[in-house]
C-alpha positions in Angstrom: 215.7 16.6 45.5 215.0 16.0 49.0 211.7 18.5 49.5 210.8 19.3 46.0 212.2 19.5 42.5 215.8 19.0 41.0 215.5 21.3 38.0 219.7 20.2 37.0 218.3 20.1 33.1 214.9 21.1 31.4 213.6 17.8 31.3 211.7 17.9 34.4 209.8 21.2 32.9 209.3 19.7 29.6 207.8 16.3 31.2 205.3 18.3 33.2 204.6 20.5 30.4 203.8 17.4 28.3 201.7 15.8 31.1 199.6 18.8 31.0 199.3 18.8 27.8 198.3 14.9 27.3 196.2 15.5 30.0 194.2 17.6 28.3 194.0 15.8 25.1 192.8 12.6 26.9 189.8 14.9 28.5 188.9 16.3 25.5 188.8 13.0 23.7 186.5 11.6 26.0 184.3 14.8 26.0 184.2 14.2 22.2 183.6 10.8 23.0 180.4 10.9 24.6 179.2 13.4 22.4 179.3 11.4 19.5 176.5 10.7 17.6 177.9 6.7 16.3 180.0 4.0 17.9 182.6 4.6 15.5 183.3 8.4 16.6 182.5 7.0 20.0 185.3 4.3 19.9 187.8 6.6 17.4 187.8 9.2 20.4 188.4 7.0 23.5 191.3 5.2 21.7 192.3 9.0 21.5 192.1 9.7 25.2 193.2 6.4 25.7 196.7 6.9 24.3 196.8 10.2 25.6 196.3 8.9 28.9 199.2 6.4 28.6 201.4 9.3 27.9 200.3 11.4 30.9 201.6 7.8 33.4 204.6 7.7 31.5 205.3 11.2 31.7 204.9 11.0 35.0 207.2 8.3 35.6 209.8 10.6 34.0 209.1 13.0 36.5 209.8 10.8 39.5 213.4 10.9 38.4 213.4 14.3 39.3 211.0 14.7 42.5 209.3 12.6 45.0 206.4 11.3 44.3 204.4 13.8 46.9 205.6 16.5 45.2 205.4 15.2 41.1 201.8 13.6 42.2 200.4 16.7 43.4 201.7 19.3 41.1 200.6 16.9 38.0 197.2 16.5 39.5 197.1 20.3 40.4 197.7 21.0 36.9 195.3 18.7 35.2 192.5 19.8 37.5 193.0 23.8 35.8 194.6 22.4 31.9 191.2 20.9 31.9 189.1 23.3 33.6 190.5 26.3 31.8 192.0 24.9 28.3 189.4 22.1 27.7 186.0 22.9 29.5 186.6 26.5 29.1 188.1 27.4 26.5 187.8 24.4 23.7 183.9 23.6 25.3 182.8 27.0 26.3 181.4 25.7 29.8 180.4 28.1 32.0 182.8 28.1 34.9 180.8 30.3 38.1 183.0 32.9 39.6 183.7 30.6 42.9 184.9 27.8 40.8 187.6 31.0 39.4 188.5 30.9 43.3 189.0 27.5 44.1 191.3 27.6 40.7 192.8 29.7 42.4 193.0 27.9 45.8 194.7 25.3 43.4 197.0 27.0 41.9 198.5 28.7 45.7 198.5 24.9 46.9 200.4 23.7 43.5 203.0 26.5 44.3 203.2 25.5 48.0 203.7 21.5 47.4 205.8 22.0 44.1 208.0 24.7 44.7 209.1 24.5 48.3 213.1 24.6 48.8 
């Protein structure tokens, strides 16, 4: 595990996929949050993101198992940064995202390759 990942079983993948995942859900839910019209939708969505959220750090602590904490850190962050640029702003909020924003997603996703998957 010295420089990057020990991928000896799938749980390393399925950890980051499911801190991508919550990642995204806790996003959303505050998105939803602050677009709600009543306190009640207001709170109901940021105990949402909330849990989410909680999900995401222990995820992450599973993932420190299997890589240092440079490498899990930036690869999760990497990831959140384009699940919720792409899959929640995007896709779920139809935000306009402005063709150099495309290339820095790019930029992030040659510098998640070069931290993550490094021998």
């Amino acid at each position: 595990m010295p420089g990057g990942w020990s991928w000896d079983s799938p749980l390393p993948f399925l950890l980051l996929l499911a801190n991508l995942l919550f990642t995204i859900v806790a996003n959303a839910s505050f998105r939803v949050s602050a677009l709600s019209p009543d306190w009640r939708g207001f709170l109901f969505w940021q105990v949402i993101g909330n849990l989410a959220g909680l999900i995401t750090v222990l995820t992450l602590t599973g993932l420190l198992r299997y890589a240092p904490l440079h490498v899990a850190f930036a690869v999760t962050t990497g990831l959140a940064v384009l699940g919720v640029q792409v899959g929640a702003a995007h896709l779920l909020f139809h935000e306009a995202i402005t063709p150099l924003q495309w290339a820095g997603t790019v930029l992030i996703v040659v510098g998640i390759l070069l931290v993550g998957l490094r021998p």
